[in-house]
Z-matrix of the N, CA and C atoms (Angstrom, degrees):
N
C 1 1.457
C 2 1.532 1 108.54
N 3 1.593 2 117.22 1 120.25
C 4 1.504 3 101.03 2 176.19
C 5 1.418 4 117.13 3 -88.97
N 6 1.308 5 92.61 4 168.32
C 7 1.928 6 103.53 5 -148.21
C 8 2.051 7 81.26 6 -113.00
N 9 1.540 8 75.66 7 141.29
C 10 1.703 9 85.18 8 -167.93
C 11 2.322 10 100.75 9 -101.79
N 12 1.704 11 104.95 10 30.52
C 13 1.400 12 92.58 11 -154.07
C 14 1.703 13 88.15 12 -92.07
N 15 1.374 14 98.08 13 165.35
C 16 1.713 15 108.22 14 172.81
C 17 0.992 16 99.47 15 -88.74
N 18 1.775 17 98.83 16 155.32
C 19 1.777 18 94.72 17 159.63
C 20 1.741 19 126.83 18 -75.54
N 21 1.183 20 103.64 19 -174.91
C 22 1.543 21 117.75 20 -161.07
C 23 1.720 22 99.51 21 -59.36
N 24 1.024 23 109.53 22 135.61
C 25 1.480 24 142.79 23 167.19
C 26 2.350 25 94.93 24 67.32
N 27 1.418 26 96.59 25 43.95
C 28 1.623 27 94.49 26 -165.47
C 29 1.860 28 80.17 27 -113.49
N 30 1.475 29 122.45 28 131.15
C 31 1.644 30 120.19 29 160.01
C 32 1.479 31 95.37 30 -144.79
N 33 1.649 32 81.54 31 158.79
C 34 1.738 33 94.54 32 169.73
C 35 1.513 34 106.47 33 -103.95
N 36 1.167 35 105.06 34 136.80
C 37 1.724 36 99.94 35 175.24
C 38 1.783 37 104.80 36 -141.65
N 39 1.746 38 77.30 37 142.75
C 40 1.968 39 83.54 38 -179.58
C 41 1.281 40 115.19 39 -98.12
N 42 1.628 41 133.49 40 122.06
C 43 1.248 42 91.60 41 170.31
C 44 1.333 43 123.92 42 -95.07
N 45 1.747 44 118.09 43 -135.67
C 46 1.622 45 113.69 44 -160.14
C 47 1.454 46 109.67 45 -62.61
N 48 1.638 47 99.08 46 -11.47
C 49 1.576 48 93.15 47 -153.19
C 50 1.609 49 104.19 48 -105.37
N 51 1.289 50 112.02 49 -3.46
C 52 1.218 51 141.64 50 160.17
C 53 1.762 52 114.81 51 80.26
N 54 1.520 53 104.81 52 51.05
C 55 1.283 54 134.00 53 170.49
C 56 1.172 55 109.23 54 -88.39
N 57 1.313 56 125.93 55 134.12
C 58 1.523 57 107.99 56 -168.06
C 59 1.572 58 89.39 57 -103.17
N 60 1.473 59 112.36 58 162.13
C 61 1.791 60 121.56 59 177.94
C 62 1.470 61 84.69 60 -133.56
N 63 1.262 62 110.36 61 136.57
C 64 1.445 63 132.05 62 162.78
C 65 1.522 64 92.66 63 -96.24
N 66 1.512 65 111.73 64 131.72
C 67 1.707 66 134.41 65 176.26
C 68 1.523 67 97.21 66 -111.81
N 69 1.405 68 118.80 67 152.80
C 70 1.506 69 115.92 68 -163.19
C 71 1.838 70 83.63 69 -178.10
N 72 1.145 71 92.31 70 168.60
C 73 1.525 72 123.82 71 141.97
C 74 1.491 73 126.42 72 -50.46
N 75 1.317 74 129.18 73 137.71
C 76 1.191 75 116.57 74 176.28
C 77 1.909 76 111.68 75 -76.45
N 78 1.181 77 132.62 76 176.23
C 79 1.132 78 118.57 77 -155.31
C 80 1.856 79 94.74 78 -170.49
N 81 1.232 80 92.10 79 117.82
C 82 2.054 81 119.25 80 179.75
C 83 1.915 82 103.63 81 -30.62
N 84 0.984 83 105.35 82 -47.77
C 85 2.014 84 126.97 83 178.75
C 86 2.016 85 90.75 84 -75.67
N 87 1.405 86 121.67 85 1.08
C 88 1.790 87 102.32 86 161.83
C 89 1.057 88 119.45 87 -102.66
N 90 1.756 89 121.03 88 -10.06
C 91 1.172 90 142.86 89 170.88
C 92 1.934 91 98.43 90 -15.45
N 93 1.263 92 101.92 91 -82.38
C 94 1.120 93 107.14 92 -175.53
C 95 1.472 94 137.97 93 -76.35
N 96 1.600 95 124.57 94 -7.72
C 97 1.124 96 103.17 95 130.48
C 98 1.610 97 145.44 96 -70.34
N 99 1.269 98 93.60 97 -18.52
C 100 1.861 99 113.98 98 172.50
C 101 1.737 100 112.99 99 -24.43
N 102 1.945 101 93.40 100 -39.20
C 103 1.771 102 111.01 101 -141.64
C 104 1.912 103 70.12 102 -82.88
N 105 1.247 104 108.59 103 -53.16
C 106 2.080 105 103.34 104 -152.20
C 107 1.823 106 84.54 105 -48.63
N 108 1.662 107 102.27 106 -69.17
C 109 1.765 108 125.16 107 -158.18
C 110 2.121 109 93.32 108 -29.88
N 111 1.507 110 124.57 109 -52.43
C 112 1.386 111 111.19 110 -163.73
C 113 1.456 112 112.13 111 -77.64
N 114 1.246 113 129.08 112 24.04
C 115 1.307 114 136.65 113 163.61
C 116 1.601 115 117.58 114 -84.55
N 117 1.392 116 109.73 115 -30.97
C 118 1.207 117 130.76 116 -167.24
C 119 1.840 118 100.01 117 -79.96
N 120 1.534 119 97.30 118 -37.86
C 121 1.836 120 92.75 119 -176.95
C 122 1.494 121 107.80 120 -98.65
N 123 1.779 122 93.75 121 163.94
C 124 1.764 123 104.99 122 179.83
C 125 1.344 124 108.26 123 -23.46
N 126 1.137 125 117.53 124 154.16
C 127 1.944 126 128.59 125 146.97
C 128 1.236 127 124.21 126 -67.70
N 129 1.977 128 102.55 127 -47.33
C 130 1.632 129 102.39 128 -174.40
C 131 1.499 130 99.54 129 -71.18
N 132 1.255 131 112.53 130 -33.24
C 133 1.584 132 107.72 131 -158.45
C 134 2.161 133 110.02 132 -67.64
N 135 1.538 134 94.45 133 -26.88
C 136 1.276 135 115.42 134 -178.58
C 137 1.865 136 100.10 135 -59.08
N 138 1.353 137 87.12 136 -70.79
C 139 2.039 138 85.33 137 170.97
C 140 1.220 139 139.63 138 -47.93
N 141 1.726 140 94.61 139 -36.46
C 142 1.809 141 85.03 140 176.17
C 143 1.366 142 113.00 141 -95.75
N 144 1.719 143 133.84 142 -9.27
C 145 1.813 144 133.21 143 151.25
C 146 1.340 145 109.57 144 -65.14
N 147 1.185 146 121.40 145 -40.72
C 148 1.536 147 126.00 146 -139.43
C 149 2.397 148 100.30 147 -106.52
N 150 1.332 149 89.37 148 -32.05
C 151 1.578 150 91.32 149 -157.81
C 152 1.543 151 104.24 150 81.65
N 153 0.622 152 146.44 151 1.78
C 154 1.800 153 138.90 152 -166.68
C 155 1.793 154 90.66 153 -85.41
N 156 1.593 155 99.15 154 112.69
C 157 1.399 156 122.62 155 177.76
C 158 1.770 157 111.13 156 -48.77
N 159 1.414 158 95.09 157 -58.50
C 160 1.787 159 99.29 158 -178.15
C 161 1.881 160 107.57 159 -87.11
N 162 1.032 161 116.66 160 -6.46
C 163 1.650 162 124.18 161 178.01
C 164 1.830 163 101.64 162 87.71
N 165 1.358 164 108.29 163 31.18
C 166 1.172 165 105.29 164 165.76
C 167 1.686 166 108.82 165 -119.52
N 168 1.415 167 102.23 166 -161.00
C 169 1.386 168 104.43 167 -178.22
C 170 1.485 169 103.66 168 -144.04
N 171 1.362 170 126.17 169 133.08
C 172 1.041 171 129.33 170 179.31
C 173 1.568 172 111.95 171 -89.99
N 174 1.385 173 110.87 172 -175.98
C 175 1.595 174 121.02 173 158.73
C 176 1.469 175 139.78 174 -31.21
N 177 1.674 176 89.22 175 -67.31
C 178 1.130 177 101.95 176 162.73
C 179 1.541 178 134.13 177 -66.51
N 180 1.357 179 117.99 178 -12.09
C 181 1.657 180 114.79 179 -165.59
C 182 1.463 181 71.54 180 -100.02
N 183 1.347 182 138.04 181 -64.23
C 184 1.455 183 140.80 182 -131.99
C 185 2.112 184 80.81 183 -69.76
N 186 0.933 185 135.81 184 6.78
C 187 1.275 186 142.32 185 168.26
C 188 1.309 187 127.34 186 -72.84
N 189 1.377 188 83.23 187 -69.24
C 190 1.423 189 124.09 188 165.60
C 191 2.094 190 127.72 189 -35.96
N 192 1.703 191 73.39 190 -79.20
C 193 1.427 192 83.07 191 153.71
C 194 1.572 193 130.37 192 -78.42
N 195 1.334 194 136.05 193 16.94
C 196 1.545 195 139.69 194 169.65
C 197 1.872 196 87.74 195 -105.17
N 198 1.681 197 135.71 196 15.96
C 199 1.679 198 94.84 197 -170.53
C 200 2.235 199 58.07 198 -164.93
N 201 1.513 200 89.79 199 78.09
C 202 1.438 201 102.73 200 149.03
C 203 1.644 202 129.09 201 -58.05
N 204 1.308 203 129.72 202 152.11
C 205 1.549 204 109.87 203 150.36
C 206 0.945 205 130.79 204 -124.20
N 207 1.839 206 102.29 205 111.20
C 208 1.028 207 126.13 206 -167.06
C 209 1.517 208 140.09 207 -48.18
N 210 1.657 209 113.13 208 -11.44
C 211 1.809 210 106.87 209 142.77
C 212 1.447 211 127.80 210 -67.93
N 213 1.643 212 117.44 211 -4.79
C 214 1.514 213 101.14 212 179.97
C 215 1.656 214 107.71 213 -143.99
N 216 1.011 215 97.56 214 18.88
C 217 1.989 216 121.25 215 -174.32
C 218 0.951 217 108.17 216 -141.83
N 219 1.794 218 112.64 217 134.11
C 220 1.375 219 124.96 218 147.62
C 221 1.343 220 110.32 219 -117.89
N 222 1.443 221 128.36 220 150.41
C 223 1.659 222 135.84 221 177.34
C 224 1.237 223 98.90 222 -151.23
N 225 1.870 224 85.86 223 101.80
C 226 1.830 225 81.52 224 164.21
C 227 1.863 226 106.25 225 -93.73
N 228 1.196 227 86.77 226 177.85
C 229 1.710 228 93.60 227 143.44
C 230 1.603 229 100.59 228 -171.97
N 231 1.937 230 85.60 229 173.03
C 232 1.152 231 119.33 230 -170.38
C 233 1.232 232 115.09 231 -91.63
N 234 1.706 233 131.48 232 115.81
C 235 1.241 234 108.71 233 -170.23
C 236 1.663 235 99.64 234 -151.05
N 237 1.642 236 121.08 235 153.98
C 238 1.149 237 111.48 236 157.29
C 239 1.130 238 124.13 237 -42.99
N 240 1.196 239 106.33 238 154.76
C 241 2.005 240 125.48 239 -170.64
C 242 1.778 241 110.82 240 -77.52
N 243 1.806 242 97.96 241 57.67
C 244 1.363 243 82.90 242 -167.03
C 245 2.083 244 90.36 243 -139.90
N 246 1.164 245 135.81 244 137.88
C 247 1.250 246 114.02 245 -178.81
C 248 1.735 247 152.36 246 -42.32
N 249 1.542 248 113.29 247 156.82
C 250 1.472 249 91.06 248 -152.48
C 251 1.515 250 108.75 249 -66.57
N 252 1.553 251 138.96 250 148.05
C 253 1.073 252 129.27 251 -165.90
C 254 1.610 253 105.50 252 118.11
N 255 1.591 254 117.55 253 -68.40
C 256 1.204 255 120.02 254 -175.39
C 257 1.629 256 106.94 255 -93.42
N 258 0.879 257 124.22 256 -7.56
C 259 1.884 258 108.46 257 -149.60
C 260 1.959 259 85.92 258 -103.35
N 261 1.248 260 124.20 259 122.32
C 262 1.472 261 135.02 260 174.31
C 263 1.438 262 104.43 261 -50.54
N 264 1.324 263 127.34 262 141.28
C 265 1.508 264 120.07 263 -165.49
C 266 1.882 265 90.74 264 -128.74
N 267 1.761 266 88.04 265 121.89
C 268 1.081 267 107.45 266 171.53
C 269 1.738 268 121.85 267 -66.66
N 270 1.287 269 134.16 268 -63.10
C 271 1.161 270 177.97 269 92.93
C 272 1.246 271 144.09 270 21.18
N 273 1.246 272 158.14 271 67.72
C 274 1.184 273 135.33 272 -121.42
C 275 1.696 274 96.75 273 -161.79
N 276 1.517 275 108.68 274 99.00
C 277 1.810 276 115.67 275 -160.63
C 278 1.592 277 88.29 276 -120.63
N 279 1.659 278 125.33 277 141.03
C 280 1.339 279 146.36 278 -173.91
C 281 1.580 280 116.62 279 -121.92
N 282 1.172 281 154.24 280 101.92
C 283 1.485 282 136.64 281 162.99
C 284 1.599 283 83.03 282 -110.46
N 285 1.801 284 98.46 283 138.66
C 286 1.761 285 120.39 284 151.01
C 287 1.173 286 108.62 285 -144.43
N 288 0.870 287 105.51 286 145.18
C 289 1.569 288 128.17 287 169.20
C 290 1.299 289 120.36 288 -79.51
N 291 1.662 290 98.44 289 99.35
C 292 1.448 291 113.95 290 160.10
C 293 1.589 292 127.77 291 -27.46
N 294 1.559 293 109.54 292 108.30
C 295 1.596 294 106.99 293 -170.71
C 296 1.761 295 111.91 294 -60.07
N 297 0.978 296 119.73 295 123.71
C 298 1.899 297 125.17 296 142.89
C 299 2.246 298 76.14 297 120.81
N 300 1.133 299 132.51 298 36.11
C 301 1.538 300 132.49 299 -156.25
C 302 1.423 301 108.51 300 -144.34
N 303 0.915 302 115.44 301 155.59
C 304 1.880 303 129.35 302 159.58
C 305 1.593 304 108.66 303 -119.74
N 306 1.542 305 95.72 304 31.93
C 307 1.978 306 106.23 305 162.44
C 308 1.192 307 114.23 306 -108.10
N 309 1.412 308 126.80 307 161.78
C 310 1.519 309 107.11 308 155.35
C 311 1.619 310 88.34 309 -145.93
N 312 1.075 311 98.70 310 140.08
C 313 2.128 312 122.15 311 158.58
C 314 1.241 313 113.53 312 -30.51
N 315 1.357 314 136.04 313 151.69
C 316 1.134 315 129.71 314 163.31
C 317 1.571 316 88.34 315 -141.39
N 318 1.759 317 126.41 316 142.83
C 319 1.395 318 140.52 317 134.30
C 320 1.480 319 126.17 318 -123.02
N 321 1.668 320 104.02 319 129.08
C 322 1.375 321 98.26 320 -165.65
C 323 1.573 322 98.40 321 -110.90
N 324 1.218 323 137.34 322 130.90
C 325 1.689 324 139.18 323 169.60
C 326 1.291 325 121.62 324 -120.79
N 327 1.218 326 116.21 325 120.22
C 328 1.596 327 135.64 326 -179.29
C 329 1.112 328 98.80 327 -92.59
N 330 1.583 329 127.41 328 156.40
C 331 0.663 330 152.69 329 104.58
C 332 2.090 331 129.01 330 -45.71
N 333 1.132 332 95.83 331 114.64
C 334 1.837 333 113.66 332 -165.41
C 335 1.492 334 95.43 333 -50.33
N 336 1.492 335 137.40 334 -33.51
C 337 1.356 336 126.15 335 171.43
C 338 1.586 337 109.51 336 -57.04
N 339 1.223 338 126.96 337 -19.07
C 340 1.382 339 133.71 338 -151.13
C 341 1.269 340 114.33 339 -108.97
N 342 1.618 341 109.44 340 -37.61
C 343 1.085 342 107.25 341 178.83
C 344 1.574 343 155.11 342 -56.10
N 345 1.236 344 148.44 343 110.63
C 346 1.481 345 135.19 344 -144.25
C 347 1.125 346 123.61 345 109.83
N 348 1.605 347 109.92 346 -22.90
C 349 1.490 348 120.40 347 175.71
C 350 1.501 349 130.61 348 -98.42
N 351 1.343 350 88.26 349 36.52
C 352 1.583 351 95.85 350 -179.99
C 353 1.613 352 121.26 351 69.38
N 354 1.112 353 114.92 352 5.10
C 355 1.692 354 109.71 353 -171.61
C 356 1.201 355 86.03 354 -68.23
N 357 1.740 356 133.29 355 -69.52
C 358 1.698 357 142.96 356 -160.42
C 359 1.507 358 98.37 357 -45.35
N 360 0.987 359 135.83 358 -50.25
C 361 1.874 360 128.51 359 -167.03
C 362 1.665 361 82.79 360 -54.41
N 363 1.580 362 117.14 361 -68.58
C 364 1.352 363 111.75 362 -114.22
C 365 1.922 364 98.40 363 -67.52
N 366 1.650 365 97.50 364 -14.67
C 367 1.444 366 112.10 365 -156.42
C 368 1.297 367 105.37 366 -92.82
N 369 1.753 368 114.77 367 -25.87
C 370 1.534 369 106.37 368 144.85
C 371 1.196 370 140.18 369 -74.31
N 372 1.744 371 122.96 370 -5.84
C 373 1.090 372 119.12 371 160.15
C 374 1.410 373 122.97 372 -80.05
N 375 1.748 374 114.03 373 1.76
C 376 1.170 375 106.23 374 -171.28
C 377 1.754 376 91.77 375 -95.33
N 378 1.185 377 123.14 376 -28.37
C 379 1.369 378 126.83 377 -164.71
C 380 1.824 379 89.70 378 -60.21
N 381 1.066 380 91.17 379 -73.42
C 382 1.681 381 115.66 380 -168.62
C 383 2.224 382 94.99 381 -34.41
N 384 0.727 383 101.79 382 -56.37
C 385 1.731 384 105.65 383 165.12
C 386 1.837 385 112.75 384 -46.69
N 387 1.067 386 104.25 385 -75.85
C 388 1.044 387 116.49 386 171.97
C 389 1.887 388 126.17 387 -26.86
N 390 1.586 389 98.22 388 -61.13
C 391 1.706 390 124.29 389 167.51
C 392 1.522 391 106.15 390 -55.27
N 393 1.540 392 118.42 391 -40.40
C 394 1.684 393 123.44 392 178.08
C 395 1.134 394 117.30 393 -63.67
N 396 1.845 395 125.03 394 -39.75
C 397 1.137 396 145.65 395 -138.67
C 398 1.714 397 84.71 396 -92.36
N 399 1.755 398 120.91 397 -24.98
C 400 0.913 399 112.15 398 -145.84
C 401 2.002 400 91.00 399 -112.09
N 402 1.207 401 94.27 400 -14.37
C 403 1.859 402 86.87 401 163.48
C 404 2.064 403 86.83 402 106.52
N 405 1.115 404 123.00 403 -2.49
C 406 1.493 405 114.46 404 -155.09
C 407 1.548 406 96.26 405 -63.64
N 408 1.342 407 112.24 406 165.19
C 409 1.638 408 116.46 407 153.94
C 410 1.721 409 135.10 408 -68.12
N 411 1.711 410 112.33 409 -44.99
C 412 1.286 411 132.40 410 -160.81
C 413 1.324 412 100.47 411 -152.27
N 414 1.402 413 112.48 412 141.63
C 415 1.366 414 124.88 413 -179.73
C 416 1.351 415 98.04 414 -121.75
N 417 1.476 416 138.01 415 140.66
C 418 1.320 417 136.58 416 163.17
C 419 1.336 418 111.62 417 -134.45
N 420 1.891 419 100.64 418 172.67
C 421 1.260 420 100.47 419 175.59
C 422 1.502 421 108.22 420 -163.19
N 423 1.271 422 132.80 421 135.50
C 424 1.487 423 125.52 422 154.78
C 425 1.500 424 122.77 423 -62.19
N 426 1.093 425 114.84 424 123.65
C 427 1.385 426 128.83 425 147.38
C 428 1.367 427 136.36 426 -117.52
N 429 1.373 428 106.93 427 121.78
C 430 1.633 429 97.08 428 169.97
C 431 1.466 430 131.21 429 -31.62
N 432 1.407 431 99.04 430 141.14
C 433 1.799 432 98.43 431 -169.51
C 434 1.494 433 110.70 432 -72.30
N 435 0.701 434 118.59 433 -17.60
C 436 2.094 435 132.34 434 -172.54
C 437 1.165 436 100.50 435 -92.15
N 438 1.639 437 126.05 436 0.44
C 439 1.796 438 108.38 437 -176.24
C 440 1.634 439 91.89 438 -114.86
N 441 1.107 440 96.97 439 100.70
C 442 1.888 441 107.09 440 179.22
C 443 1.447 442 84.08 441 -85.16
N 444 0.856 443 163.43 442 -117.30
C 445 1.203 444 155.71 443 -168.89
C 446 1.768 445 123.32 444 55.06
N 447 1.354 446 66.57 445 -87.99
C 448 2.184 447 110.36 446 163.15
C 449 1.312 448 114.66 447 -60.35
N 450 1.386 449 109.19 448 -43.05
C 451 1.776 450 118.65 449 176.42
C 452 1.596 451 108.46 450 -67.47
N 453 0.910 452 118.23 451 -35.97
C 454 1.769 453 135.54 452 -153.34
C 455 1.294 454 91.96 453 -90.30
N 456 1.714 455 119.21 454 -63.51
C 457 1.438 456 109.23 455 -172.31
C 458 1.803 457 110.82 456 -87.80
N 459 1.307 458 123.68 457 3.42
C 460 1.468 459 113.59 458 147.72
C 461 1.598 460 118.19 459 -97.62
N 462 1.103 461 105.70 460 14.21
C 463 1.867 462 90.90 461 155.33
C 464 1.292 463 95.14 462 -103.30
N 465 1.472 464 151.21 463 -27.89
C 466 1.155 465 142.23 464 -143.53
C 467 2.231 466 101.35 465 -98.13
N 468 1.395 467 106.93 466 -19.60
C 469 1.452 468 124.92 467 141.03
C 470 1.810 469 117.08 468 -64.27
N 471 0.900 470 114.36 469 -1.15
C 472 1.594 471 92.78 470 -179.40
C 473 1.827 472 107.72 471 102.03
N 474 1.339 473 124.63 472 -18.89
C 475 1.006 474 111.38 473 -160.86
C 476 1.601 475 123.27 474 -102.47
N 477 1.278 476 140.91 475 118.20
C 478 1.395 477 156.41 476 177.62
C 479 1.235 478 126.07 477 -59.98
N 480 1.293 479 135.66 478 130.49
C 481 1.470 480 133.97 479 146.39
C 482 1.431 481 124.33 480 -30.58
N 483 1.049 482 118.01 481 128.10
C 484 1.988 483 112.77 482 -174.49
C 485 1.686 484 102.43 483 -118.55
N 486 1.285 485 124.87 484 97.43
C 487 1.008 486 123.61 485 140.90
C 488 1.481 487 142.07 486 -51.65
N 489 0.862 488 84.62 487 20.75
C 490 2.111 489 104.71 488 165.18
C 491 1.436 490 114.67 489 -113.94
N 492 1.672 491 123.05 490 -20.97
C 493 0.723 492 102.88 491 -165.16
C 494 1.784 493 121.04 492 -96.58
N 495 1.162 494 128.82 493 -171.73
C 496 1.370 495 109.55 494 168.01
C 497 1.734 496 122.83 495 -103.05
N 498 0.904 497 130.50 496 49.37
C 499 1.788 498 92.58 497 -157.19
C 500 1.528 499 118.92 498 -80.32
N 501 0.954 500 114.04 499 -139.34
C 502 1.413 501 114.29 500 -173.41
C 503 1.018 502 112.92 501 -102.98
N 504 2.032 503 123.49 502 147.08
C 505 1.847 504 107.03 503 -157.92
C 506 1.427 505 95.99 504 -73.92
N 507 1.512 506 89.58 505 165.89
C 508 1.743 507 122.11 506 -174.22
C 509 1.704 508 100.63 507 87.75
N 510 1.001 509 133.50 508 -10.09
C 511 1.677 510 131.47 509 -171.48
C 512 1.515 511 100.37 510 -101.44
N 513 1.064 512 95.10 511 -176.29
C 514 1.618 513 134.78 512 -152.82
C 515 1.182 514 123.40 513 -167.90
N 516 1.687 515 110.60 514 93.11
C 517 1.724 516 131.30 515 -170.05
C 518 1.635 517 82.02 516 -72.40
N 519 1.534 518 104.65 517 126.27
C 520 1.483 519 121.87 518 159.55
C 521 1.759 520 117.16 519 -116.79
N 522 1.262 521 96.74 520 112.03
C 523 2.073 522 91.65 521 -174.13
C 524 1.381 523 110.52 522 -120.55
N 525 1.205 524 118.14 523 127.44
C 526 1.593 525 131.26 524 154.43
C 527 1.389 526 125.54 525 -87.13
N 528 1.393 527 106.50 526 119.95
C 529 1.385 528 129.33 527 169.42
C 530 1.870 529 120.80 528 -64.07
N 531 1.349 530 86.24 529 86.67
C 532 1.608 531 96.74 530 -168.77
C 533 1.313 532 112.99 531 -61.12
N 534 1.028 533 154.80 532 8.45
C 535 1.858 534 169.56 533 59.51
C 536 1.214 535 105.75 534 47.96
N 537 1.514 536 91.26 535 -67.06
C 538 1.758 537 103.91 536 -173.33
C 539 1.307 538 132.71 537 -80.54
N 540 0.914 539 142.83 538 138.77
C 541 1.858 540 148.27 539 -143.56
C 542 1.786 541 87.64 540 -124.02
């Protein structure tokens, strides 16, 4: 009998508007939509996740970032239900693990068509899974201070403002206590 299951960390999700987004792994063949998809997000926000000097992404990073490593990185994204390479990627969620740490980073990027519809929760609950699965202590993340949005629905996850941390001005270090359920 064939088995209709995805592979590991692969879902289909609809949202309100009842578009379906295939969630996956990031994948070496997204390289190049990566380059169109980071036009669509902030600049500042691009520089202070990304390092990208002008808030774009070149060749080489959009490389980079399509060929994660997979003992201390996850990259999903959100993308039409169409293969990696062709399908426009809505979505684009990161946890790594901070070297010499029991933290790991989290950046989550929407696309402004996307936003509001629940893709960002569902893709931080997958990170936040993911960071557990992996034994870590604290998960964090910068967010811009002006995106109540992001602020609102990561306290409503469990997650806090850290005045210890540094990020970059206009942001807002948000950390979860991976301890806590």
């Amino acid at each position: 009998m064939p088995r209709n299951r995805l592979p590991p960390w692969h879902e289909e999700f609809v949202l309100p508007n009842r578009r379906p987004i295939l969630i996956r792994p990031i994948r070496p063949e997204d390289a190049e939509p990566l380059l169109g998809v980071f036009d669509l997000f902030d600049p500042v926000e691009l520089r202070s996740r990304f390092g990208a000097a002008d808030g774009g992404l070149d060749e080489a990073g959009a490389r980079r970032l399509a060929r994660p490593d997979p003992k201390n990185e996850l990259i999903l994204v959100g993308t039409e239900p169409l293969p990696p390479g062709e399908a426009l990627i809505a979505g684009l969620a990161r946890a790594r693990v901070v070297p010499g740490t029991r933290d790991a980073e989290y950046t989550i990027l929407l696309s402004g068509f996307i936003v509001g519809l629940g893709l960002g929760r569902h893709l931080l609950q997958k990170l936040v899974k993911w960071s557990r699965g992996r034994y870590l202590d604290r998960l964090y993340g910068d967010t811009p201070a002006r995106n109540r949005p992001m602020l609102e629905l990561a306290e409503s996850m469990g997650f806090r403002p850290d005045a210890q941390g540094r990020p970059a001005e206009g942001f807002v270090r948000l950390v979860l206590d991976l301890g806590e359920e």
